[in-house]
C-alpha positions as CSV (number, residue, x, y, z in Angstrom):
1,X,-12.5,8.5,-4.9
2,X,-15.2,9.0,-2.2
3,X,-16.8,12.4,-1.0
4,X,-15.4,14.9,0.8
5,X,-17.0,17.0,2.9
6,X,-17.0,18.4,6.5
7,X,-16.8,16.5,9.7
8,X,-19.6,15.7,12.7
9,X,-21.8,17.7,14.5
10,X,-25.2,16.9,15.6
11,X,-28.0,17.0,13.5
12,X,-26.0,18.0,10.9
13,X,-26.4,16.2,7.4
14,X,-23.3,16.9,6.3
15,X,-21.8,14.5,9.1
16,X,-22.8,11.5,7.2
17,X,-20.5,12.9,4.0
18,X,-17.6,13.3,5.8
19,X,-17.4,10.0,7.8
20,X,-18.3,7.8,5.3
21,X,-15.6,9.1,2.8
22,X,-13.1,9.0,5.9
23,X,-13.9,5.1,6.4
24,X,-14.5,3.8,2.9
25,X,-11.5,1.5,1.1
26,X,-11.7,-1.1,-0.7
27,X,-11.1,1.0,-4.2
28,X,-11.3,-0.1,-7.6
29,X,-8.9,1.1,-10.5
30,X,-8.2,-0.1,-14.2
31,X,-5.7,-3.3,-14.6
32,X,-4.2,-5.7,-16.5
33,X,-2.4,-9.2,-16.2
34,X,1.3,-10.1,-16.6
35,X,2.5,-13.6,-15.9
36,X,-0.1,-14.7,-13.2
37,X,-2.0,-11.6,-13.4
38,X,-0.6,-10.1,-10.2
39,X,0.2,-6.4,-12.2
40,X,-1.4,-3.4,-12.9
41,X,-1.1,-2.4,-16.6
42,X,-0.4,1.4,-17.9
43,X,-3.1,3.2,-19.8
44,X,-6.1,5.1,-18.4
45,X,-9.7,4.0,-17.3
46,X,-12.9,6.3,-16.0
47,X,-15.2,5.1,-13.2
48,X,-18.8,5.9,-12.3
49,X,-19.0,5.5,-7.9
50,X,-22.3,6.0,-6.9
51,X,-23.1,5.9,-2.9
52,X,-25.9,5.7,-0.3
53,X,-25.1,6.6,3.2
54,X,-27.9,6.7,5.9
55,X,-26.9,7.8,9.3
56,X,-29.2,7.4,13.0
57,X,-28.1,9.0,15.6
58,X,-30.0,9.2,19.8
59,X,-29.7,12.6,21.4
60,X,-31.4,13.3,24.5
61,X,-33.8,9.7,23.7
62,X,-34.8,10.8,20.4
63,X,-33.1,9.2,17.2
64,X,-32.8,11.6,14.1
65,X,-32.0,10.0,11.1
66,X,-30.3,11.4,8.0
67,X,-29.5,10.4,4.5
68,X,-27.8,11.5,1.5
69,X,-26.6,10.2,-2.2
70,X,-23.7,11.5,-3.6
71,X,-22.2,10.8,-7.6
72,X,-18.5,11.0,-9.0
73,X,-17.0,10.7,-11.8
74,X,-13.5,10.0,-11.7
75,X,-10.3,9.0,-14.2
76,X,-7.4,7.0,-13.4
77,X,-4.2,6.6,-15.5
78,X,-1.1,4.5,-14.9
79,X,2.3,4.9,-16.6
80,X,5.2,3.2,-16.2
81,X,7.7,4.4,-13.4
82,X,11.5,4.1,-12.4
83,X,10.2,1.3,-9.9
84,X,6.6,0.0,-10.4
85,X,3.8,2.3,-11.6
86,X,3.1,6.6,-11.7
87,X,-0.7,6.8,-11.1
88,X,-2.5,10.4,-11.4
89,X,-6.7,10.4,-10.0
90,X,-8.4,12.7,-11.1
91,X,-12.2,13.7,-9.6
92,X,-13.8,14.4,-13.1
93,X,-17.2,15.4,-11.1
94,X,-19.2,15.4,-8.1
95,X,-22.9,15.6,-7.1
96,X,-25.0,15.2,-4.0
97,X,-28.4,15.1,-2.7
98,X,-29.2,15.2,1.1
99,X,-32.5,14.0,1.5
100,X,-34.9,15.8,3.1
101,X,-32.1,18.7,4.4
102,X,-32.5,22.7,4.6
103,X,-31.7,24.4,1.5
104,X,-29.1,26.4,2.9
105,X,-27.3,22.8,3.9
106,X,-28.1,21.4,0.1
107,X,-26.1,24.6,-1.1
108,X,-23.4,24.0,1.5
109,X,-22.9,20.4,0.4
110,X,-23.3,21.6,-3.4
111,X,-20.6,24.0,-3.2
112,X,-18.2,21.2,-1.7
113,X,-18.8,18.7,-4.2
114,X,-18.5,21.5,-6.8
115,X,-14.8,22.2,-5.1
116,X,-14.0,18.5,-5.9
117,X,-13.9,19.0,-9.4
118,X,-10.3,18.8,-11.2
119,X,-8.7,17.6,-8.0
120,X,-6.3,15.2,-8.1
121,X,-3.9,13.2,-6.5
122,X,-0.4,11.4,-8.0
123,X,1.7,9.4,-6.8
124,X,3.6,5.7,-7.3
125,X,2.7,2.4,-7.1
126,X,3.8,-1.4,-6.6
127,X,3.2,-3.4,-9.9
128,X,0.4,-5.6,-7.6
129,X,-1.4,-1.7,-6.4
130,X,0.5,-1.3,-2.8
131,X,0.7,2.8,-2.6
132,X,4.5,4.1,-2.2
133,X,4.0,7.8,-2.3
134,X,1.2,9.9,-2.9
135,X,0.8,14.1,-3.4
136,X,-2.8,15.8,-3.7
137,X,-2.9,18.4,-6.6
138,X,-3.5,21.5,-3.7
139,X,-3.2,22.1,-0.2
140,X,-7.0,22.6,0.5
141,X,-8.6,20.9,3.8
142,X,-10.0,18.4,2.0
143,X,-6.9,17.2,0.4
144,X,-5.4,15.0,2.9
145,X,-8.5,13.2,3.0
146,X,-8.3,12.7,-0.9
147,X,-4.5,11.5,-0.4
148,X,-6.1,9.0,2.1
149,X,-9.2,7.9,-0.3
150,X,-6.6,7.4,-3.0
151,X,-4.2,4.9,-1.1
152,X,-7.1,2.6,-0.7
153,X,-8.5,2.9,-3.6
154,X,-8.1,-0.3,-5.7
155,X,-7.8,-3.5,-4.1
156,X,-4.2,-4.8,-3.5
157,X,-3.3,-7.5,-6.0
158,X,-2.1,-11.1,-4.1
159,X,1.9,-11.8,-4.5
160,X,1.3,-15.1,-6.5
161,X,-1.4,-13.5,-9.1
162,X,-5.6,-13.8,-9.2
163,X,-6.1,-17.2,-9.7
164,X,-8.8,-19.9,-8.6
165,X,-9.0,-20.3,-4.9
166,X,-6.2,-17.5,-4.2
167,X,-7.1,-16.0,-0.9
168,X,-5.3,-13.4,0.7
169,X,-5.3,-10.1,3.4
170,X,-4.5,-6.6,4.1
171,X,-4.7,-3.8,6.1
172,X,-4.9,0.1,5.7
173,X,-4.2,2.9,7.8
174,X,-5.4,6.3,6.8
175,X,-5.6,9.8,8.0
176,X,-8.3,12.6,7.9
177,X,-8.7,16.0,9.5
178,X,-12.0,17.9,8.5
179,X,-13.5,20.7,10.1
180,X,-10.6,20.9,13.0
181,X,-11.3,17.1,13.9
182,X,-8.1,15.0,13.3
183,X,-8.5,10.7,13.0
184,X,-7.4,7.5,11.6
185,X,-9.3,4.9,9.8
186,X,-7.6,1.2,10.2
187,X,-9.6,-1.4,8.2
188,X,-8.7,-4.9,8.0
189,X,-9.3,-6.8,5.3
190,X,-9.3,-10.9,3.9
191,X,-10.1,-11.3,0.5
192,X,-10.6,-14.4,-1.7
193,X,-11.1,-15.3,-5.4
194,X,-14.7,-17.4,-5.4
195,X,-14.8,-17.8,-8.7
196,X,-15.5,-16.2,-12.6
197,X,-18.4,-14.6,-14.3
198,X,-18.2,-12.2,-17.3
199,X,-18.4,-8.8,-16.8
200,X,-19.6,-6.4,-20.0
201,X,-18.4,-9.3,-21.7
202,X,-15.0,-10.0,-20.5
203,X,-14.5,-13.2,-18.9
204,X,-13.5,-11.7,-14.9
205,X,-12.7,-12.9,-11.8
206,X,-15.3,-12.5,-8.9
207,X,-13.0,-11.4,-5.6
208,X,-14.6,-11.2,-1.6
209,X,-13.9,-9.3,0.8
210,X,-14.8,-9.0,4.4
211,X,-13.3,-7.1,7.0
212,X,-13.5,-4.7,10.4
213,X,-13.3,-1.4,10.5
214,X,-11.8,0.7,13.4
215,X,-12.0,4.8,13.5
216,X,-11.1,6.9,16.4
217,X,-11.2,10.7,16.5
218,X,-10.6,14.3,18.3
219,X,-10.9,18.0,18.4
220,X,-12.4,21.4,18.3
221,X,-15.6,21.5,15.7
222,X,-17.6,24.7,16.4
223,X,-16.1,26.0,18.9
224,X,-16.4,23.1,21.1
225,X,-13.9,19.7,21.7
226,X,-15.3,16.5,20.2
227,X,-14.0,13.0,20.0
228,X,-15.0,9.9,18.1
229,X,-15.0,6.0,18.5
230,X,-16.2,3.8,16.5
231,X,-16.5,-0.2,14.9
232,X,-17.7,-1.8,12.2
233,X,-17.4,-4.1,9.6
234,X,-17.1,-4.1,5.6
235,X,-18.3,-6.6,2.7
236,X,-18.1,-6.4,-1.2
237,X,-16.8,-7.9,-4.2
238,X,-14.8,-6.8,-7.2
239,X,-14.6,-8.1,-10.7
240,X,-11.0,-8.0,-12.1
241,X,-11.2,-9.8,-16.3
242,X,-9.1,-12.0,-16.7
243,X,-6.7,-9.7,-19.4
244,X,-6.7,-7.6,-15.9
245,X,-8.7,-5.2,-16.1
246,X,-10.9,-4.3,-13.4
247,X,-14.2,-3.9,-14.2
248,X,-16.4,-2.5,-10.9
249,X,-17.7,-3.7,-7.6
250,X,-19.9,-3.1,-4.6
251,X,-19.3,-2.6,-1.2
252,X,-21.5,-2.2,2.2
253,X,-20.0,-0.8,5.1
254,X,-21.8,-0.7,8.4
255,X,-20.4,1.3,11.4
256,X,-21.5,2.1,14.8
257,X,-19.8,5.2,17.1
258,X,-20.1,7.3,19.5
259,X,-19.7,10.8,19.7
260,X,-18.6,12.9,22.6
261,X,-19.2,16.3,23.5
262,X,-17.6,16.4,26.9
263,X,-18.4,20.5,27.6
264,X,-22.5,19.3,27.1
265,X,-22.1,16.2,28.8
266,X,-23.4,14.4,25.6
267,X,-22.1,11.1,24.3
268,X,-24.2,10.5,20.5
269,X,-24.8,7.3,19.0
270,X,-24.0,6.7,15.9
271,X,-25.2,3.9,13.8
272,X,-24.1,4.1,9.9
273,X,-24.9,2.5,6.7
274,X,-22.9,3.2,3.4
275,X,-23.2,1.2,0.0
276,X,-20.7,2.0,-2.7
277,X,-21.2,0.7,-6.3
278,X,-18.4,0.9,-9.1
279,X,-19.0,1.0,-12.9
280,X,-16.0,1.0,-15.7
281,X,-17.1,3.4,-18.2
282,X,-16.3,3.3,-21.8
283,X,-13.9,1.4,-23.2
């Protein structure tokens, strides 16, 4: 699960939250293997995401630059269902730290992550991690943008099972709305198994990805109609053992946009950097 927070303005810090967790996939979740290891196994696992975003953006020929770091803590459990898997994501906590930002923001962006806590979303599953249905625990702003995080939260298993060599692709559509500013996020993604390594000790398959990113955006922030464009392109692995259990990745997103404020004439430059790094924790 990725932050949540509200969505862009300029020179506001808490722009960079709130794009990034609308644009990140690529998630990671607890597994297991049956027959070719192409299935997600029941039982529950807890995750440690830690994330760098840094944003630049130009207004009137001066670039202003941002950056924040934000930790959560989050549980996942899978349980058998009528067809494929019930999963239930739970955000166990949430932290930030907005470098260099008035206090008055830091407490803004404190009392969102604090919000996160104890949200969750549910839903069902294919055995291989393809997302059938999915609910968020609340009706709060922020929770179709949780609903979306969830969906693309663990990589999609290939058809015929991990296994040397097996290369495969996807793509995901998702939704957000924050702060009166409605969008979709469409990454596409190829992934490939490029070999094994051990992982904490368990013998784990090393799977690529690369991929392009598109998000488009628009709406009434502050008062004032905004719209949004933007590319980019994502890279990462993720270690999955090879009893199926995934173990954690990395990720590095880079995305470029543009941000319109037709009423001021303004068009905003975006350039955004974002790494994501996963860590199973416990046993």
């Amino acid at each position: 699960m990725y932050p949540q927070s509200n969505i862009v303005m300029p020179r506001s810090y808490r722009s960079i939250l709130t794009v990034a967790a609308a644009m990140l996939v690529a998630g990671m979740v607890s597994a297991s293997s049956v027959g070719a290891q192409n299935a997600y196994k029941t039982g529950s696992s807890s995750y440690r995401v830690d994330q760098s975003i840094s944003a630049t953006q130009t207004m009137q020929g001066q670039s202003v630059e941002s950056s924040a770091t934000t930790l959560q803590l989050i549980s996942l459990s899978l349980s058998p269902a009528s067809q494929g898997l019930q999963f239930s994501l739970t955000v166990d906590s949430a932290s930030t730290m907005l470098d260099g930002a008035p206090p008055q923001q830091q407490d803004i962006a404190n009392t969102a992550m604090r919000e996160l806590k104890g949200k969750r979303v549910t839903g069902t599953m294919s055995p291989q991690g393809r997302v059938a249905t999915a609910e968020a625990s609340d009706s709060a702003p922020s929770s179709e943008q949780m609903v979306s995080s969830a969906r693309g939260f663990l990589p999609k298993l290939p058809e015929g099972g991990l296994k040397a060599g097996a290369t495969w692709n996807d793509s995901t559509t998702s939704r957000f709305n924050n702060n009166g500013v409605d969008g979709t996020t469409t990454v596409v993604s190829s992934h490939s198994v490029v070999g094994d390594t051990t992982i904490a000790g368990q013998p784990a398959w090393k799977i690529s990805q690369t991929g392009t990113v598109r998000m488009t955006g628009n709406g009434v922030s502050q008062g004032a109609e905004i719209s949004l464009d933007g590319n980019g392109t994502v890279s990462g692995h993720s270690f999955v053992s090879k009893g199926g259990v995934y173990l954690g990745g990395d990720q590095q997103l880079t995305q470029n946009m543009t941000i319109s404020v037709p009423a001021a004439g303004m068009e905003i430059p975006m350039e955004q950097k974002v790494t994501t790094k996963v860590t199973r924790v416990g046993s």
